[in-house]
C-alpha positions in Angstrom: 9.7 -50.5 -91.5 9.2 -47.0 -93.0 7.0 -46.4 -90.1 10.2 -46.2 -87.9 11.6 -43.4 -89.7 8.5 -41.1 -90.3 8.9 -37.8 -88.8 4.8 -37.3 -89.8 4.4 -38.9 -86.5 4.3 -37.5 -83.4 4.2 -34.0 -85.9 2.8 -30.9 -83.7 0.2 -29.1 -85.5 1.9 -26.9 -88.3 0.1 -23.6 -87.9 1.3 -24.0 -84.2 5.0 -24.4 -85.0 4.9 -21.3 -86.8 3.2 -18.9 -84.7 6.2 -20.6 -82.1 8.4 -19.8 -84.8 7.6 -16.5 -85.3 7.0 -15.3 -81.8 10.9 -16.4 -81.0 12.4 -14.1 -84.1 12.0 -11.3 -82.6 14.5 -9.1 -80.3 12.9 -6.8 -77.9 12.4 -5.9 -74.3 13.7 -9.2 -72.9 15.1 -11.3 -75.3 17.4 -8.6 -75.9 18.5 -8.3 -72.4 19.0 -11.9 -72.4 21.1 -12.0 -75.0 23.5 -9.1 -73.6 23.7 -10.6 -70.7 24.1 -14.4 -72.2 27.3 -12.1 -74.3 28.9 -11.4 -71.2 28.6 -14.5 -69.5 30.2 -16.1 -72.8 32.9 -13.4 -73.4 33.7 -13.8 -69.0 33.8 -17.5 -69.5 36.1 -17.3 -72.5 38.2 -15.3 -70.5 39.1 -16.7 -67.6 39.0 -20.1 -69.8 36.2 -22.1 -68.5 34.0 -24.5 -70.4 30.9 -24.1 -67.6 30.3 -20.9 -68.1 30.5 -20.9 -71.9 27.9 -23.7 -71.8 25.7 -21.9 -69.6 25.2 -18.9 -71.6 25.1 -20.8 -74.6 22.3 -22.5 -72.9 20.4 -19.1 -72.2 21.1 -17.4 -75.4 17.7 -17.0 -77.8 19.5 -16.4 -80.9 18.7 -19.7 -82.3 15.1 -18.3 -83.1 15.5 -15.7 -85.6 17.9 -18.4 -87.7 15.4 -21.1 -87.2 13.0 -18.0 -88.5 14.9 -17.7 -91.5 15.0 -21.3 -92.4 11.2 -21.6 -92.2 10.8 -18.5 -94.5 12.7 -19.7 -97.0 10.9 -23.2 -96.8 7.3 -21.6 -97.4 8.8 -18.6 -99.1 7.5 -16.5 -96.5 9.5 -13.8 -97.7 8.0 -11.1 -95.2 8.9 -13.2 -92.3 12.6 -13.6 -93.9 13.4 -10.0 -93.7 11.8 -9.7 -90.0 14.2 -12.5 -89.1 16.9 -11.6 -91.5 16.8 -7.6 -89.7 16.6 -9.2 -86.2 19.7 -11.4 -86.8 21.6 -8.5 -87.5 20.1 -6.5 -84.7 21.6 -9.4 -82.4 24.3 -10.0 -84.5 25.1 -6.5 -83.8 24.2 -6.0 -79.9 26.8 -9.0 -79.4 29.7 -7.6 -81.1 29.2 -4.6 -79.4 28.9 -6.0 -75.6 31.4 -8.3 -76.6 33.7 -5.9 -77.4 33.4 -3.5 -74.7 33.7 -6.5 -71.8 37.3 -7.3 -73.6 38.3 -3.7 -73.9 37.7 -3.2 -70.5 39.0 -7.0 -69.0 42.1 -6.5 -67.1 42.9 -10.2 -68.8 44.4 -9.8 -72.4 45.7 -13.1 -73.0 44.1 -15.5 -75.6 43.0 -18.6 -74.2 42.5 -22.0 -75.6 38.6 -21.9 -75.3 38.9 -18.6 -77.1 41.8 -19.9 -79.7 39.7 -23.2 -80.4 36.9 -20.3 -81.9 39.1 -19.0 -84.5 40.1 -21.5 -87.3 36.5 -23.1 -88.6 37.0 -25.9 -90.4 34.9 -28.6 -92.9 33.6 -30.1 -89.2 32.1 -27.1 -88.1 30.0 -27.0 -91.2 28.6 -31.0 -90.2 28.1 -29.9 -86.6 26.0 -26.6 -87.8 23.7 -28.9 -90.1 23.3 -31.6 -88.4 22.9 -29.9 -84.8 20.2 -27.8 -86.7 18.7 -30.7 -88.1 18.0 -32.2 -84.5 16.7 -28.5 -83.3 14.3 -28.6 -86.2 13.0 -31.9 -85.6 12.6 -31.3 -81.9 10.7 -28.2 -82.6 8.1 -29.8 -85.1 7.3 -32.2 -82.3 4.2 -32.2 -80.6 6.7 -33.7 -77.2 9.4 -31.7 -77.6 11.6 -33.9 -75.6 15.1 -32.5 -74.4 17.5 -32.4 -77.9 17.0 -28.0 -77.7 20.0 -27.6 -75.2 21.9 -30.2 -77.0 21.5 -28.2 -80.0 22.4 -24.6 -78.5 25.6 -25.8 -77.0 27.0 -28.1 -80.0 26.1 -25.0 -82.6 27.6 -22.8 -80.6 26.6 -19.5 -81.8 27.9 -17.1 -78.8 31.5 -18.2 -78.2 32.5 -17.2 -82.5 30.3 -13.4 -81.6 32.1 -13.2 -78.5 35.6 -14.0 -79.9 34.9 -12.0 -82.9 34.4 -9.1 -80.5 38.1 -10.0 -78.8 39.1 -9.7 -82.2 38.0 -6.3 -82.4 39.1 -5.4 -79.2 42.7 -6.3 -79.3 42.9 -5.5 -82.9 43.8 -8.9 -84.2 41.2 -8.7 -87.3 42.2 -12.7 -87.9 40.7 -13.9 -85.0 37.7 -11.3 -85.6 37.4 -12.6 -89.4 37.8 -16.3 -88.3 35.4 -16.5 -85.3 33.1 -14.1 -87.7 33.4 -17.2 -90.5 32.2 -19.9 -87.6 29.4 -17.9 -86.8 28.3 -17.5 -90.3 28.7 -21.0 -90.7 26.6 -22.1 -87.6 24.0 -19.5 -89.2 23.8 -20.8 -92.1 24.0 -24.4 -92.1 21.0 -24.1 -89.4 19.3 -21.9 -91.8 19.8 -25.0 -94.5 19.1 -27.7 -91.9 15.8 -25.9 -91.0 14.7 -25.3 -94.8 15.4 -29.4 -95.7 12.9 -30.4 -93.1 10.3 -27.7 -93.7 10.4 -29.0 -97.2 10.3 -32.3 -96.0 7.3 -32.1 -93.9 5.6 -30.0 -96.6 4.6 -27.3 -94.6 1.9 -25.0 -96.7 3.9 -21.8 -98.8 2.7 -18.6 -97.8 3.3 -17.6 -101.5 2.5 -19.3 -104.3 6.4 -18.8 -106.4 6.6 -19.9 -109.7 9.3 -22.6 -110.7 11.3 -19.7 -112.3 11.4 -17.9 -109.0 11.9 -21.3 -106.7 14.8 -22.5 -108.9 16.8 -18.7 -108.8 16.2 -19.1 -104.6 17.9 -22.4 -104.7 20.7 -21.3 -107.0 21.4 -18.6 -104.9 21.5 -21.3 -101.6 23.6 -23.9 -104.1 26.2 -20.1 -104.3 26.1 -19.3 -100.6 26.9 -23.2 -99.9 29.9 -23.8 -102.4 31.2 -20.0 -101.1 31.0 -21.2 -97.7 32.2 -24.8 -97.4 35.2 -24.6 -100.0 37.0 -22.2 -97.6 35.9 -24.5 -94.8 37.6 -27.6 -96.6 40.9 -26.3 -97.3 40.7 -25.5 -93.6 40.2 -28.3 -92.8 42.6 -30.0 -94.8 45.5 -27.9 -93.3 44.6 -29.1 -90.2 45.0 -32.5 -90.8 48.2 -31.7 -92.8 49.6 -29.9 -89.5 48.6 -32.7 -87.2 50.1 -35.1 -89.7 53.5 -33.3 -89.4 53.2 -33.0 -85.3 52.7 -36.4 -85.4 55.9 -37.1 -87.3 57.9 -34.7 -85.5 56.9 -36.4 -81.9 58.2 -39.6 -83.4 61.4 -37.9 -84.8 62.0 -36.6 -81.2 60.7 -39.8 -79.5 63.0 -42.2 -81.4 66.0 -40.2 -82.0 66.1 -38.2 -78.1 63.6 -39.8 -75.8 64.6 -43.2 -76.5 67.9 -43.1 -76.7 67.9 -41.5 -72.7 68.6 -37.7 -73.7 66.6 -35.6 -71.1 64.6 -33.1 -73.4 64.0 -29.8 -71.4 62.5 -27.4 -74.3 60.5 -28.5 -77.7 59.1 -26.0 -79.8 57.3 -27.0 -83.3 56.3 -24.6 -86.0 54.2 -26.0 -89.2 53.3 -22.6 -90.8 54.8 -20.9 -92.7 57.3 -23.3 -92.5 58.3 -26.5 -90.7 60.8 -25.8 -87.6 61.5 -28.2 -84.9 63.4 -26.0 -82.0 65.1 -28.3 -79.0 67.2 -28.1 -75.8 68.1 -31.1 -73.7 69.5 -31.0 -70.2 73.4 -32.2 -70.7 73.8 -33.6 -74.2 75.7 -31.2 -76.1 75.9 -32.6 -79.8 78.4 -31.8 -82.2 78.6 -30.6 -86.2 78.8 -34.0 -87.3 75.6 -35.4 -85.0 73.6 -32.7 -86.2 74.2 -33.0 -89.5 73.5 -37.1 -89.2 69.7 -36.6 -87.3 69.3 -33.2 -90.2 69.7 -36.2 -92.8 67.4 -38.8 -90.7 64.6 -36.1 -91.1 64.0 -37.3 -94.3 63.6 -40.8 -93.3 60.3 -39.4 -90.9 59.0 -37.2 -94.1 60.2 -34.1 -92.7 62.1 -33.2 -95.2 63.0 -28.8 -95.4 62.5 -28.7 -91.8 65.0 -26.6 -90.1 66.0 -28.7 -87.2 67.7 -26.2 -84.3 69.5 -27.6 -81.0 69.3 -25.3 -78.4 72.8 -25.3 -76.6 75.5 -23.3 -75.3 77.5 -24.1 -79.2 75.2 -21.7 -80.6 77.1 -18.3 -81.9 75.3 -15.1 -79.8 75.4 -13.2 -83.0 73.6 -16.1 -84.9 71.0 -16.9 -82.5 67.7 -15.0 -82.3 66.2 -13.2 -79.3 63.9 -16.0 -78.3 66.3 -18.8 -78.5 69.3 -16.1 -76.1 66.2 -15.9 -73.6 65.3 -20.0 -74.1 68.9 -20.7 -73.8 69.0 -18.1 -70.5 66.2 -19.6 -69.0 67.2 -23.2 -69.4 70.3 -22.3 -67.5 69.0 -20.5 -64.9 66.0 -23.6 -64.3 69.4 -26.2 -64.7 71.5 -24.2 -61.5 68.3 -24.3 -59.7 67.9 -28.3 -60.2 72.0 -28.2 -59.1 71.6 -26.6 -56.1 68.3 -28.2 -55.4 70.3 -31.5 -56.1 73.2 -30.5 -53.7 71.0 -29.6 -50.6 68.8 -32.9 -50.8 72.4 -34.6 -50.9 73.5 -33.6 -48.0 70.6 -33.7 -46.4 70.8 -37.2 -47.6 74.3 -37.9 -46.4 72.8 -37.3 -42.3 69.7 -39.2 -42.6 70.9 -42.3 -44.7 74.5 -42.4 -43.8 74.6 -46.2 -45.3 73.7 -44.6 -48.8 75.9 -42.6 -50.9 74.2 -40.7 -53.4 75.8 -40.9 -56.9 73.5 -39.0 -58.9 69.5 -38.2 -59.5 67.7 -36.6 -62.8 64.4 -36.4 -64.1 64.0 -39.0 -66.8 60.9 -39.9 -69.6 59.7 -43.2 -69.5 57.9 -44.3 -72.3 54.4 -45.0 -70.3 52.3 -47.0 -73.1 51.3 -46.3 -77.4 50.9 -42.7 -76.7 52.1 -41.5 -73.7 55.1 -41.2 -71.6 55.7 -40.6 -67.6 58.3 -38.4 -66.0 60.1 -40.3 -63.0 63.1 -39.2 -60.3 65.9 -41.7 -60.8 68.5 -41.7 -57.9 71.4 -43.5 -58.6 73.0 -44.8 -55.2 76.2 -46.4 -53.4 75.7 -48.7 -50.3 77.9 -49.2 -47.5 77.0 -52.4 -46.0 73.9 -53.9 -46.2 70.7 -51.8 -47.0 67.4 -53.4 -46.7 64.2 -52.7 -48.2 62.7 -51.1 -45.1 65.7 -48.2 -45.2 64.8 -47.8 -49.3 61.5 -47.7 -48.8 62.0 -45.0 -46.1 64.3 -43.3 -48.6 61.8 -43.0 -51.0 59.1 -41.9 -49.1 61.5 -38.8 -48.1 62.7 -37.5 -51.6 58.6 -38.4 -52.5 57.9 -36.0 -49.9 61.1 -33.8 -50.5 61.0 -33.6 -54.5 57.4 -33.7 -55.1 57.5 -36.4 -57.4 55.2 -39.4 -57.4 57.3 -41.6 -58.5 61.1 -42.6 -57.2 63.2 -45.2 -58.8 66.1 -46.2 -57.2 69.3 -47.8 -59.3 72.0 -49.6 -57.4 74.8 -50.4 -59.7 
């Protein structure tokens, strides 16, 4: 049974693995063209938002190999070959931020994107994908097949994206983004440098120096420091982000039992978790009064959402209470509603000439509650007939507003 899980077999020659090892550590001539140009590819595909072009020059990047050199130095305490790969981390470390920064100082595209944003909160998760993506990358390198895990590896770890947000950082002079993508690159570094050192150790690959156990056991306290330094911050991150989800969750079901459900057509949601718990709102009609806000204030509680400041977005609000962003929300949500009026009017009449058996009564854009976790927008005309209408002349009626409103779907509601 054992035999199943023995990575002693299929084991390339050590001595071979390390001269591989060693050979990829280095940054010079090409590799370090590579690597700029891998930078800009990553920092353009960050950019513009596009998850192809980040995996690509993740797939072409060779900074795996002085990390992987690292790992192996400290698992034969080859300490001559840790500082070559120690100094040619940096050097790449450093070539990156620099290209990286320079491309976004120079990008006529300012804007943070998600691919970007996703780079700057590590959390506890990061961490497992570091060590265990390493792990494979190890194992696949120690093989005498080397099989196909290496670009599974270089895109899961991820080291490029967290260099080339970290330059964005630096660029647009946000030092949170630089400091949080700078924290997910030293974690990916890291936790492949651990990864690496486990299975060195495990396949007892020969020391280069003999250490004694005083030396070997001040090398692993030092690891045991950098590990608890590393993944404690990591944690709490990681525990705030399940907190925040936890408290989106609740606030969709606040809004989907006491709005959604209950046929009010929602037209703005805004949530804020941090600092502090806000839940901003506008609907497209309902206009609620002192006494109904102070009713679903009180049912916050009842969805553990209690100290969030629940604000309705309507035309109640006092100018000379309401901020800046909720005027220009309130502005904007009147200017989209007269468009949708005279839109309504013209499709009306329109409506009137080629269906003149159908009077129109009223139409709206409505949320249907689609399934456990999702809902569907739909166009709901409300009509009048005049006579008979059969199915042929509703059918024809819904093709045209399909065609008219852009909608996909058209229900049509005789009272």
């Amino acid at each position: 049974m054992l035999s199943f899980i023995d990575l002693h077999k299929g084991e390339e020659d050590k001595a071979k693995v390390l001269d591989n090892v060693v050979s990829n550590t280095s940054f010079r001539g090409a590799n370090l063209w590579i690597l700029a140009c891998a930078i800009v590819v990553a920092s353009v595909g960050l950019n513009v938002n596009s998850t192809a072009v980040i995996i690509g020059a993740m797939l072409i990047s060779p900074l795996m190999g002085p990390i992987v050199g690292a790992g192996f130095a400290l698992g034969i305490y080859d300490f001559a070959l840790l500082k070559k790969s120690a100094k040619n981390l940096l050097i790449a470390t450093v070539v990156s931020l620099t290209v990286s920064t320079i491309y976004f100082s120079i990008s006529p595209f300012k804007e943070a994107q998600s691919e970007l944003l996703a780079r700057t909160s590590p959390n506890i998760y990061d961490v497992l994908i570091a060590f265990f993506g390493g792990l494979v990358g190890v194992i696949a390198i120690t093989r005498a097949e080397k099989g196909n895990p290496i670009p599974g590896v270089a895109i899961a770890t991820a080291l490029m994206p967290p260099l080339c947000t970290a330059g964005y950082g630096l660029a647009m002079g946000n030092y949170l983004y630089f400091l949080g993508a700078l924290y997910l690159y030293i974690i990916n570094c890291f936790f492949i440098c651990i990864a690496t050192y486990v299975m060195v150790k495990y396949l007892k690959y020969p020391l280069t120096t003999h250490v004694n156990q005083k030396k070997q056991q001040q090398i692993r306290a030092i690891i045991s420091i950098l590990l608890v330094l590393i993944i404690v911050p990591s944690t709490y991150l990681a525990y705030q982000m399940i907190r925040e989800k936890k408290i989106k969750a609740r606030l969709e079901r606040f809004v989907q039992t006491e709005f959604t459900d209950k046929g009010h057509m929602l037209v703005y949601q805004k949530a804020t978790v941090f600092p502090s718990k806000k839940l901003e709102l506008a609907f497209w009609s309902k206009k609620f009064s002192d006494s109904e806000l102070a009713v679903l204030k009180t049912k916050l509680i009842q969805y553990q959402l209690a100290q969030t400041d629940l604000v309705i977005l309507q035309d109640s609000i006092p100018k000379s209470t309401a901020t800046d962003d909720q005027m220009a929300t309130l502005m904007q949500i009147q200017k989209e509603a007269n468009k949708e009026v005279n839109q309504q009017a013209s499709v009306f009449k329109e409506m009137a000439i080629l269906f003149p058996t159908i009077s129109p009564i009223s139409m709206a854009n409505h949320q249907y509650f689609a399934g456990t976790d999702s809902t569907q927008q739909v166009l709901v005309l409300l009509i009048k007939q005049h006579g008979v209408v059969d199915s042929t002349e509703t059918n024809q009626l819904k093709n045209w507003l399909k065609l008219k409103t852009q909608k996909d779907r058209i229900d049509i509601i005789t009272p």
